[in-house]
C-alpha positions as CSV (number, residue, x, y, z in Angstrom):
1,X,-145.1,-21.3,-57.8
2,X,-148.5,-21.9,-56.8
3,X,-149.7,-25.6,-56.4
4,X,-152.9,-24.6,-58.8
5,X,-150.7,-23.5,-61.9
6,X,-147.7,-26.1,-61.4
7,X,-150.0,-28.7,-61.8
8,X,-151.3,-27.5,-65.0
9,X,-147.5,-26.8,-66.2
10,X,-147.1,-30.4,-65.6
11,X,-150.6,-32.0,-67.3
12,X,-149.4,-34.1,-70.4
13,X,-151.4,-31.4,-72.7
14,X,-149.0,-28.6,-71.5
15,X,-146.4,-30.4,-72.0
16,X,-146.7,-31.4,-75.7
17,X,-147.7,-28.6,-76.6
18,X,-145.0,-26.4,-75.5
19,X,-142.7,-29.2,-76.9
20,X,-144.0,-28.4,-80.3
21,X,-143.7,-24.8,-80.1
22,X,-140.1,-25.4,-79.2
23,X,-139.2,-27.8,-82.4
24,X,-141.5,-25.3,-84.8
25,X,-139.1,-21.8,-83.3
26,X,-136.0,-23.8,-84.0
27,X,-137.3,-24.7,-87.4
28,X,-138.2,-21.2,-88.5
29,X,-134.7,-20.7,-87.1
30,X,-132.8,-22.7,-89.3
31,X,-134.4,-21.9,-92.1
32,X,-133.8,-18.4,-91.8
33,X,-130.3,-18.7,-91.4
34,X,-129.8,-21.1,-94.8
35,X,-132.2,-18.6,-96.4
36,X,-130.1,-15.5,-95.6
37,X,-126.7,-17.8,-96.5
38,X,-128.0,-18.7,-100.1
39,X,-129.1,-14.9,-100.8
40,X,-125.4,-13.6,-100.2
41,X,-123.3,-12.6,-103.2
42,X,-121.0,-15.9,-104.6
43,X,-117.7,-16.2,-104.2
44,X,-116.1,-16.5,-107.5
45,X,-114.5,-20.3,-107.5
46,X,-111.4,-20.8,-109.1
47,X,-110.2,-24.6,-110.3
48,X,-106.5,-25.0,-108.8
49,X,-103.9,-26.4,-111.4
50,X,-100.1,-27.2,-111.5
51,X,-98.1,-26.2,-114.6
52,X,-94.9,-27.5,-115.3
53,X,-91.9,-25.8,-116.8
54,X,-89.0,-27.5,-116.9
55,X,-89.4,-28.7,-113.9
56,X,-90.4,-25.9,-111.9
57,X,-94.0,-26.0,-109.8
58,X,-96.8,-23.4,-110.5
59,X,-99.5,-23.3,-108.4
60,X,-102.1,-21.1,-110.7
61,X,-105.2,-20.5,-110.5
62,X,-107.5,-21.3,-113.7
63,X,-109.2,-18.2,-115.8
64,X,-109.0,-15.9,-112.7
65,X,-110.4,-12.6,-113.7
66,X,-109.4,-9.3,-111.9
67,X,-111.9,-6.9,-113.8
68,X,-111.8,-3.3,-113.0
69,X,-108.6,-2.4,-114.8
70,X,-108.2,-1.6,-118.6
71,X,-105.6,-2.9,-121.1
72,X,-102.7,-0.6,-120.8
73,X,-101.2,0.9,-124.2
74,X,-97.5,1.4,-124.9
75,X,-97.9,5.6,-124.9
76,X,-99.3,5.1,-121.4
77,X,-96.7,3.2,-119.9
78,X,-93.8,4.9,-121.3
79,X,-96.0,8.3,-120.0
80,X,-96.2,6.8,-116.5
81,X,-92.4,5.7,-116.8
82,X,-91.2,8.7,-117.8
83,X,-92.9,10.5,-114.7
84,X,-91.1,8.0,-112.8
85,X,-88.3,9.3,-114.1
86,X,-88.6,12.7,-113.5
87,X,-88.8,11.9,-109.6
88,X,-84.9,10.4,-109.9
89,X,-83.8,13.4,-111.7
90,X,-85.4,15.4,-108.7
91,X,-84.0,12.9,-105.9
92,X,-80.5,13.4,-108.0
93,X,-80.4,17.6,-108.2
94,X,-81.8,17.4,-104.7
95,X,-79.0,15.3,-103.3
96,X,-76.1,16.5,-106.1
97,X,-77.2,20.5,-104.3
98,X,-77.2,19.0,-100.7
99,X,-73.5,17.2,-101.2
100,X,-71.6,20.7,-102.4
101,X,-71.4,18.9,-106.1
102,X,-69.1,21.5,-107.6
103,X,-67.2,22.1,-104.7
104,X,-63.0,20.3,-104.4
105,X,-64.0,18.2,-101.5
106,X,-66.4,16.1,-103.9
107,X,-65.9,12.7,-104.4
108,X,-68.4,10.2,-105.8
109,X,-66.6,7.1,-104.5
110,X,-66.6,8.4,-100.7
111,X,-69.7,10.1,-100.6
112,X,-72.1,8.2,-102.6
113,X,-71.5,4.8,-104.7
114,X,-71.0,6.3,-108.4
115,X,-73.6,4.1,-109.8
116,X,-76.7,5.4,-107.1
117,X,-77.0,8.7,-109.0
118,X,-77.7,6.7,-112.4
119,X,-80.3,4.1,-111.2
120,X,-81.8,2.2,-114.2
121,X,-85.3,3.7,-113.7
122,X,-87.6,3.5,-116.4
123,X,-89.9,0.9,-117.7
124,X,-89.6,-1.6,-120.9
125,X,-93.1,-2.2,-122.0
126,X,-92.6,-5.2,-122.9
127,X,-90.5,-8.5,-121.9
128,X,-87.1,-8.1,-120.6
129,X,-85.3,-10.8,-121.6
130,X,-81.4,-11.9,-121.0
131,X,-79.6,-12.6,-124.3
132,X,-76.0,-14.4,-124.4
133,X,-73.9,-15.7,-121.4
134,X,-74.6,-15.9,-117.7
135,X,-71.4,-14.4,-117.1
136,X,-69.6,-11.0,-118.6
137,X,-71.0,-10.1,-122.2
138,X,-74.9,-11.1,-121.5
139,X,-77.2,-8.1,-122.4
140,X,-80.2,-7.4,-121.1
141,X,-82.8,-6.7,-124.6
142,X,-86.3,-5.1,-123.9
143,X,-89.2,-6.4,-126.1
144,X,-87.0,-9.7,-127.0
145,X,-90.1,-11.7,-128.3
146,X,-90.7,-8.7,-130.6
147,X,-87.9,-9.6,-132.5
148,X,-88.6,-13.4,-132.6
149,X,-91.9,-12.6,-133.8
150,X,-90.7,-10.5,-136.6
151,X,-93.1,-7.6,-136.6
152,X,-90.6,-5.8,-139.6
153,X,-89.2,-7.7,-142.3
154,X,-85.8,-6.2,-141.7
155,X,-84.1,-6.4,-137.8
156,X,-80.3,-4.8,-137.9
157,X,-77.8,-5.5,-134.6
158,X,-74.8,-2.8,-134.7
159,X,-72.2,-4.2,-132.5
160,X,-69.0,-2.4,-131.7
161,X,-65.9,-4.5,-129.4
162,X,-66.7,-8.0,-129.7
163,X,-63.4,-8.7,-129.6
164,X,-63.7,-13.2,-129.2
165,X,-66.9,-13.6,-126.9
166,X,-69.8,-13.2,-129.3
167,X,-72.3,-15.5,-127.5
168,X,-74.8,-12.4,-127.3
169,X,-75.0,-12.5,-131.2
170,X,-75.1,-15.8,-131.6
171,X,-77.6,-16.4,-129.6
172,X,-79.7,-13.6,-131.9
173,X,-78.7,-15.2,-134.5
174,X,-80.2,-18.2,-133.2
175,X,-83.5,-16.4,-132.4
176,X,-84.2,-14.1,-134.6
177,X,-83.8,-13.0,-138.2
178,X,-81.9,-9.8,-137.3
179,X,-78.5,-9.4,-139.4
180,X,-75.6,-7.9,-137.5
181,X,-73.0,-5.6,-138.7
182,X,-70.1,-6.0,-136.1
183,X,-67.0,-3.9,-135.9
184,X,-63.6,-4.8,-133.9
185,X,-59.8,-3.6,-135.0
186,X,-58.6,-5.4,-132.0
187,X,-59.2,-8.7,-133.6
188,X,-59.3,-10.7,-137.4
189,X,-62.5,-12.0,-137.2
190,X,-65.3,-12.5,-134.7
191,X,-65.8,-15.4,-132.3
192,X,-66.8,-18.9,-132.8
193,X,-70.7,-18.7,-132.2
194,X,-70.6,-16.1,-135.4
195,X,-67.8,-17.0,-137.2
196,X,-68.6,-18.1,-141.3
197,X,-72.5,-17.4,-140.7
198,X,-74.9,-16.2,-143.1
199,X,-76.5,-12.6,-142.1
200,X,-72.9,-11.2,-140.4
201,X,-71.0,-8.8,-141.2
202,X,-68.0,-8.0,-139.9
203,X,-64.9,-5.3,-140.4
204,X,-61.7,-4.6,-138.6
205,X,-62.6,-0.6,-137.8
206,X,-62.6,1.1,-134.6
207,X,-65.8,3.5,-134.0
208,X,-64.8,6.9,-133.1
209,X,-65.9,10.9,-132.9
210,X,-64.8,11.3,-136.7
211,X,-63.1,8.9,-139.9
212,X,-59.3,8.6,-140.1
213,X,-56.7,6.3,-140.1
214,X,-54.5,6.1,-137.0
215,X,-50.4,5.9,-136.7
216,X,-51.2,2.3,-136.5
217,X,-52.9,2.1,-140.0
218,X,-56.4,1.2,-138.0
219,X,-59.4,2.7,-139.7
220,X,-61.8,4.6,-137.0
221,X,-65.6,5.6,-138.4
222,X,-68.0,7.1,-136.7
223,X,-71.6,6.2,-136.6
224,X,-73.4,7.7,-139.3
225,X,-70.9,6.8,-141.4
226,X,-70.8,3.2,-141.1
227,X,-74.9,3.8,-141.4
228,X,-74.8,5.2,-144.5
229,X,-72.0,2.7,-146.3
230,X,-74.2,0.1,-145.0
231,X,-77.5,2.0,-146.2
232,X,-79.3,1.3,-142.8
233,X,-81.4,4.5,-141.6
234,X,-82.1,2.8,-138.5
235,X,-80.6,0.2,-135.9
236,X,-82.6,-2.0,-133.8
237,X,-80.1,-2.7,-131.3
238,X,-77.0,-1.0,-130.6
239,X,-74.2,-2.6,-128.5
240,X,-70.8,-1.2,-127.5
241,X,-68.1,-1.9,-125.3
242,X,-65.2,-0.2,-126.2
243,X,-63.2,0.5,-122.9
244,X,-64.2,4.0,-122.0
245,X,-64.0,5.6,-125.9
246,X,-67.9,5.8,-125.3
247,X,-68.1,9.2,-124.2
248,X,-66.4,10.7,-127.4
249,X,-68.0,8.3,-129.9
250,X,-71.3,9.3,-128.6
251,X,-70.8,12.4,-128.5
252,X,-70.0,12.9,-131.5
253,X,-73.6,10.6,-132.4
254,X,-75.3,12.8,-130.4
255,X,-74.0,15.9,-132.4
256,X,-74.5,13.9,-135.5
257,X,-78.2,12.9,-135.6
258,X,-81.3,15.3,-133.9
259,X,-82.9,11.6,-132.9
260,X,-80.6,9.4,-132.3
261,X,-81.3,6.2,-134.9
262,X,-81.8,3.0,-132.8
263,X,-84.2,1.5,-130.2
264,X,-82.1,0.7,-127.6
265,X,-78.5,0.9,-126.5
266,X,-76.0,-2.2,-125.0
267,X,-73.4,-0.1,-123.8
268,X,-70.6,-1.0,-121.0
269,X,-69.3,2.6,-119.4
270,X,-66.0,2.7,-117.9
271,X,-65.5,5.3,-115.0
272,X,-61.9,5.1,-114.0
273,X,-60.4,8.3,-113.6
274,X,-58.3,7.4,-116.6
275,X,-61.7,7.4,-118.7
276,X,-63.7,10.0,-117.4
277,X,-64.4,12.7,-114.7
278,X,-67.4,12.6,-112.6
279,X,-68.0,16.0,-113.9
280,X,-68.0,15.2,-117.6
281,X,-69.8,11.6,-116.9
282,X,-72.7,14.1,-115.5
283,X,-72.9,16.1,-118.8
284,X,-72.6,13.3,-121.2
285,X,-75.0,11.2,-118.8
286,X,-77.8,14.5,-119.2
287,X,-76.8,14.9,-122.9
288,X,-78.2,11.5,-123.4
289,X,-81.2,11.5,-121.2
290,X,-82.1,15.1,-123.1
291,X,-81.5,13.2,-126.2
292,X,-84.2,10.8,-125.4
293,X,-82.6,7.7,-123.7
294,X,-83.8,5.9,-120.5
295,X,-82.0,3.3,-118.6
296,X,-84.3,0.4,-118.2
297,X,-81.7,-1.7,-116.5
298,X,-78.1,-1.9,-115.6
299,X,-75.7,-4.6,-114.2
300,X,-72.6,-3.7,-112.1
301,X,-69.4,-5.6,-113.8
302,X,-68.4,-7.4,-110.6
303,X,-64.6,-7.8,-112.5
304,X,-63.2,-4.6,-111.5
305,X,-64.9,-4.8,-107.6
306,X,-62.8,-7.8,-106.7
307,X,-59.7,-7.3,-108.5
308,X,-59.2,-3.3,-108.6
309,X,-61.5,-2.2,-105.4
310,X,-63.5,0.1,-107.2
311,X,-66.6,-1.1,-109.6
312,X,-66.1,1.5,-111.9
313,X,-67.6,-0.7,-114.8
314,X,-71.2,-0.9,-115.4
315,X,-73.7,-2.1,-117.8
316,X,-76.5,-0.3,-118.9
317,X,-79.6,-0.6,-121.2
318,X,-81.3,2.2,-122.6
319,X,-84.8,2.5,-124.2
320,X,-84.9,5.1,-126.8
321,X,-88.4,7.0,-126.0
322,X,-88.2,9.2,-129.7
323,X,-88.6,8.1,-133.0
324,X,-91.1,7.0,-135.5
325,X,-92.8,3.4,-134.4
326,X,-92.9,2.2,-137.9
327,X,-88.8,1.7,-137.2
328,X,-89.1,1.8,-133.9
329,X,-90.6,-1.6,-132.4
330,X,-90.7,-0.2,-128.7
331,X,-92.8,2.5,-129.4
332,X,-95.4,0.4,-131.3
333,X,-98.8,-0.5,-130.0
334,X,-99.8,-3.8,-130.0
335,X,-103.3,-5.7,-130.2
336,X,-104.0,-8.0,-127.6
């Protein structure tokens, strides 16, 4: 550098002055970097809150919105569930045609697990809740706070093979203001958490394909009978476990009523070979989806897998997807 212009560089004037044009760049600087930082879009803050609920922790976050998506209807889920539901009765055919299903070398139990054909696939629109013990005889209801909230004056319960363990009624009976109608020939009188109650009503019949009286003087009705002595034209919930007489009892329902007359369906089925045949579990099994029903959940009784190898019991609830919604509570819609 010349001696001439390092010498000015140096002089106290210089100096300052590029000292001030230093300070005033790195103002404008910062400024524009706060600037640009307070024009960008908020983030929206949510508060942080624990809830307690018998003990458990929530971490939630206080009136977060997700905007974007509209309120769903009941017709619209049950429409999207039942497309669901189409793609198991594809994956089923698909797999039923691949497997030589027809053919003698067929065996559910060594080629498939019985129970993966039948997945519970479709979609309660509302709660799912489980009613009665923890143990064998719990069912699993859809819409449960529909019928502690009493959106119909009138909630009937049909259950058929209580036998003693009636904890799954007495816990409705606890909740609701449903009346049951119960139905056992196996036993005098119903279990302890029902027994003497007001709003149950039981008798000592059998439910069958058609009304007689057996060898054993035991009276067997079949469904629309017992509805029309009782003067019911619909059922909220039906539940049945009657050790594998399912598949002609409903069979004969099916024949008996173009829409089947409840909401939902309890059932335990039984597929021992001394109950039923693959082939004619299929059949019935179609019957009832053509009829209308949809398994919305099911529950492997874990009795028969330890003690007899096989788990050929299962329970299964089904939504019925027909009917009119001033009986049936599922197929209402709702205001928020």
């Amino acid at each position: 550098m010349p001696p001439t212009l390092r010498s000015i560089l140096a002089s106290r004037p210089v100096t300052v002055t590029l000292a001030a044009i230093t300070c005033l760049c790195l103002f404008f600087i910062t400024f524009d970097i706060s600037h640009a930082g307070n024009n960008r879009p908020s983030q929206p803050q949510t508060e942080q809150t624990t809830t307690h609920v018998k003990g458990v922790n929530h971490d939630v976050e206080k009136d977060q919105v997700f905007k974007g998506r509209a309120a769903r209807s009941t017709r619209s889920i049950m429409e999207k569930s039942e497309g669901y539901y189409q793609r198991i009765l594809g994956q089923r055919a698909k797999w039923l045609k691949e497997n030589n299903y027809g053919s003698s070398s067929f065996n559910p139990w060594d080629k498939v697990f019985w129970w993966w054909l039948f997945p519970a696939s479709f979609n309660c629109p509302f709660d799912i809740q489980r009613v009665g013990p923890i143990s064998d005889g719990g069912k699993w209801i859809c819409g449960m706070s529909l019928y502690e909230e009493k959106p119909r004056p009138k909630c009937v319960i049909y259950s058929f093979g209580v036998n003693y363990e009636t904890r799954f009624e007495g816990e409705m009976l606890d909740r609701t203001d449903c009346q049951i109608w119960a139905y056992d020939a196996s036993v005098s009188r119903m279990g302890p958490e029902t027994h003497g109650r007001s709003g149950v009503y039981f008798k000592p019949y059998f439910i069958g394909d058609k009304d007689y009286v057996d060898n054993k003087n035991i009276q067997w009705k079949t469904l629309k009978t017992l509805m029309k002595e009782n003067g019911h034209d619909w059922i909220d919930i039906l539940k049945v476990d009657i050790e594998g007489s399912e598949y002609p009892t409903f069979n004969a329902v099916m024949d008996d009523f173009d829409i089947l007359p409840f909401s939902q369906l309890q059932i335990e089925l039984h597929v021992d070979t001394k109950h039923v045949t693959f082939d004619d579990f299929l059949t019935w099994w179609q019957k009832l989806e053509a009829k209308g029903l949809r398994p919305f959940w099911t529950e492997i009784n874990l009795h028969p897998a330890i003690y007899y190898a096989k788990p050929w019991a299962s329970e299964y609830s089904f939504l019925n997807t027909r009917g009119s919604s001033s009986k049936n509570l599922l197929l209402r819609e709702y205001e928020p």
